[in-house]
N, C-alpha and C positions, 0 to 999 in steps of 0.2 A: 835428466830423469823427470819425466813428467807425471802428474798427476791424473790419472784416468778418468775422464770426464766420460758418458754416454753418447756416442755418435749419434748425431742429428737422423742421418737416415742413411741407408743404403742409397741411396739415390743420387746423390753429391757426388763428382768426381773424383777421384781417386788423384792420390798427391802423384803432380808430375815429374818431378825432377829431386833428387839429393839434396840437401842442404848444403854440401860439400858443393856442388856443380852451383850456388848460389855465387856471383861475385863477392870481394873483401865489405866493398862498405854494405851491401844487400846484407850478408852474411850478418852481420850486426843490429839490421833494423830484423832481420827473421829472431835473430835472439834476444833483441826486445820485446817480440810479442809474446815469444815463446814462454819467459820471465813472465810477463802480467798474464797471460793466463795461465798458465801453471800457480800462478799465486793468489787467484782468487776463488774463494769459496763459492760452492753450491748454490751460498743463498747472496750472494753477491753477484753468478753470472743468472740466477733468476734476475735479480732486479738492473740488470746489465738487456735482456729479454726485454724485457717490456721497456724499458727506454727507446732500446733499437724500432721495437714494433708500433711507440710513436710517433717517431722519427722518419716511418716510411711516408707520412702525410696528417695523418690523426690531429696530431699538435699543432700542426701549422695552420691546419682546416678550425680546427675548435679557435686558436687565437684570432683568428682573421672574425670567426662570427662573433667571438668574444668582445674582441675591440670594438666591431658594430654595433653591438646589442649595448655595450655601455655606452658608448660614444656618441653611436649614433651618425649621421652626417658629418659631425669633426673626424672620421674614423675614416671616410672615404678613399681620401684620397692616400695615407698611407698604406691603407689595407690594398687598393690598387698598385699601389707603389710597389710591395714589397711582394703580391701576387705573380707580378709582371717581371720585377727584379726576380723571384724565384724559377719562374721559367727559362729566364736567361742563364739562370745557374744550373739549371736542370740541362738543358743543351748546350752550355759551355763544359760541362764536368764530362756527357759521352760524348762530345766529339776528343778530349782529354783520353778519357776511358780507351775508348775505339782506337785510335794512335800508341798509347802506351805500351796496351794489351798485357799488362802485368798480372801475373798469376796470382790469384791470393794466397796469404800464407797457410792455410790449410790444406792448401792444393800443396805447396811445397815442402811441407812440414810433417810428417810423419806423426810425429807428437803433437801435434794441433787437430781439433776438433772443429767443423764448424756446427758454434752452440745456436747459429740460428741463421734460416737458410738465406744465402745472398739474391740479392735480386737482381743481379747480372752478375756475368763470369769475372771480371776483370776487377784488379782495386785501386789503382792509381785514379784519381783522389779518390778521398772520400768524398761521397755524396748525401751521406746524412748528415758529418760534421761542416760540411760546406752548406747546408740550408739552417743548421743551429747556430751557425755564427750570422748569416746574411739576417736570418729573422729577428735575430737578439741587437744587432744594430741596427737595425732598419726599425724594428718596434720601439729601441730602447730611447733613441734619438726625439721621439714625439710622444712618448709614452715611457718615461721613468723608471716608473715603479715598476715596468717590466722585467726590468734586468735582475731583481732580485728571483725573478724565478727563470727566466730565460739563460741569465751565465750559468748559472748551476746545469741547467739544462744540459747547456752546449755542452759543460765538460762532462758531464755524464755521458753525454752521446757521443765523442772524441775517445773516453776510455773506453765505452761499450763496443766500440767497433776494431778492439783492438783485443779486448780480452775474450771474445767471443769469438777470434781467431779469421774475423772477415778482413784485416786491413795492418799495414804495417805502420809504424808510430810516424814515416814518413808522408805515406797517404793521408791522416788525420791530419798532420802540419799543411800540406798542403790544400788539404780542403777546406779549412779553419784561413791560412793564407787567400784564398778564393775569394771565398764566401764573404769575408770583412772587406776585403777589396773589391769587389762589385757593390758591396751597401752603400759602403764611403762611395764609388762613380753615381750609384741610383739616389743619393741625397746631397749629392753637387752639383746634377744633372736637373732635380727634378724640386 
């Protein structure tokens, strides 16, 4: 029984498949999502919006000038780091995407909305929860006091991308798994 949320747009594809024609253990992560959005309020998938919509670049762009602008030249060579780290995860998550080619759960889900529109078809990983974890370890590692805004971050953008009906609780895991494992390779590498 779901909660009727306002459909994003006519424009979004139409869910492809039954839930039923969903595999046993898929079946379970569709009913997880299905669970957190169906149980979040109005003004909780607003501020579920605007996270995701920092999360496409904004946040990482503002921190990187951020870290500059205080730092100065100490800031260099992480804000390179975690730039270049970021692209790496950027074309490691769609050659991931493009191979899996997993439908999102609103595409499969009848009772799911997507509350804000995707920016590619496919959701195997997540791609925003995969750059709030790299950016939260890769800043948090040379720069601390990051982490008191960056984890919170991360988990806001890990549930945002599940309550808004773009990605399944196993996509987030996995992209959150990524994301932390390319920082830890790009600050043992570099």
């Amino acid at each position: 029984m779901s909660r009727a949320h306002a459909p994003l747009s006519a424009s979004l594809p139409a869910p492809v498949s039954a839930p039923s024609a969903v595999p046993g253990w898929q079946r379970f992560d569709l009913s997880l999502c299905e669970r957190v959005h169906d149980g979040c309020r109005r003004e909780v998938l607003a501020l579920f919006r605007v996270v995701s919509r920092l999360g496409n670049g904004p946040a990482w762009y503002a921190l990187a000038l951020g870290l500059l602008g205080l730092y100065g030249e100490a800031a260099a060579v992480p804000v390179l780091r975690m730039l270049v780290t970021g692209m790496l995860g950027s074309a490691l998550y769609w050659l991931i995407k493009s191979r899996a080619a997993r439908p999102r759960p609103f595409m499969v889900s009848a009772s799911l909305n997507a509350e804000e529109p995707p920016l590619d078809e496919f959701s195997f990983p997540s791609g925003h929860t995969l750059h709030a974890c790299l950016y939260a370890v890769l800043a948090g590692a040379v720069f601390p006091w990051t982490l008191w805004i960056l984890v919170p971050f991360a988990v806001l953008t890990a549930a945002s991308r599940i309550a808004l009906g773009l990605h399944y609780p196993t996509d987030v895991a996995a992209g959150a798994a990524l994301g932390c494992t390319l920082a830890w390779l790009a600050l043992a590498l570099v």
